[in-house]
C-alpha positions in Angstrom: -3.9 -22.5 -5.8 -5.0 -22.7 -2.0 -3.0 -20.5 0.3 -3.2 -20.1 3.9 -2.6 -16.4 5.1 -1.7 -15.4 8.3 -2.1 -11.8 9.9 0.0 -10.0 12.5 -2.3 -10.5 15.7 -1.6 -14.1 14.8 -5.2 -15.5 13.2 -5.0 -17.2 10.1 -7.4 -17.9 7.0 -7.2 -20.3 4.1 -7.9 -18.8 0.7 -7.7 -19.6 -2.8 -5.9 -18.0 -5.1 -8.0 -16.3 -8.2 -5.5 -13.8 -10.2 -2.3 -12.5 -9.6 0.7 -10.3 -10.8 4.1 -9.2 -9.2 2.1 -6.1 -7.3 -1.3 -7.6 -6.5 -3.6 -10.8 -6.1 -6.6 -11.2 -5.8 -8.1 -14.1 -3.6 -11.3 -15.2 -2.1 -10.9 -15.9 1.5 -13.3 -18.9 3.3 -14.4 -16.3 6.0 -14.8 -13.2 3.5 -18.0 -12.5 1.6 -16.5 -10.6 -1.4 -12.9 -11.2 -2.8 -10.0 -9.8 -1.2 -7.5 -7.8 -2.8 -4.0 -8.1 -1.6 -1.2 -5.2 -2.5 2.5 -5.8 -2.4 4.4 -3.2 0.1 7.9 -3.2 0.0 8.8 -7.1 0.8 5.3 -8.0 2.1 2.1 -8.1 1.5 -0.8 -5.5 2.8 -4.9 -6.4 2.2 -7.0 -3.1 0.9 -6.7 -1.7 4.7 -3.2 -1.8 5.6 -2.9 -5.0 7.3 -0.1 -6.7 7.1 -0.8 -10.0 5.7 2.2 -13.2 5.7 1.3 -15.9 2.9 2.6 -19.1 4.7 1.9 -22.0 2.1 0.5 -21.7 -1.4 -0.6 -25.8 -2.0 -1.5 -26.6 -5.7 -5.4 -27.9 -6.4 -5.9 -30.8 -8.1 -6.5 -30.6 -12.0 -5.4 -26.9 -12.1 -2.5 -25.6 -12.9 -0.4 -21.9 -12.3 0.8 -20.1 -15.4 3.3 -17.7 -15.0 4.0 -15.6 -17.8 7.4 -13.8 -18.1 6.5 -11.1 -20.6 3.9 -9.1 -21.9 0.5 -7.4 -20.0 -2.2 -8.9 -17.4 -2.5 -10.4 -14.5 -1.3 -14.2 -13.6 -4.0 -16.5 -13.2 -5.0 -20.1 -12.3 -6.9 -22.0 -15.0 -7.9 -25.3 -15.9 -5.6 -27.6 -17.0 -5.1 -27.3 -20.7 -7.5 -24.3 -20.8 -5.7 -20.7 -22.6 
């Protein structure tokens, strides 16, 4: 899943979206070298610094697909289509 984050001070990266769960994700961001880590505060989101981070569109790729599971441990992730 490709999602475009936007910071306070206004700048705003595209990422894609590598794992997930209800309190974290964990997404590789165009600009960043390493993979970014993203915690949920309260209603928002927060990278591994403290900045406050808005997620503005999350935009499906092509010939992946999201699953979200609605019990049981782990994180969320994106995989292949048909792929377990």
């Amino acid at each position: 899943m490709r999602m475009m984050l936007r910071y306070r001070n206004g700048l705003r990266v595209e990422a894609i979206l590598l794992a997930a769960d209800s309190e974290r994700m964990r997404v590789a961001i165009d600009s960043q070298r390493d993979t970014a880590e993203l915690h949920r505060v309260d209603a928002g989101w927060r990278t591994q610094r403290g900045a406050a981070i808005e997620i503005e569109a999350l935009i499906a790729i092509p010939g992946t697909e999201f699953r979200r599971r609605t019990s049981g441990p782990g994180p969320h992730s994106a995989g292949s289509s048909g792929a377990r």
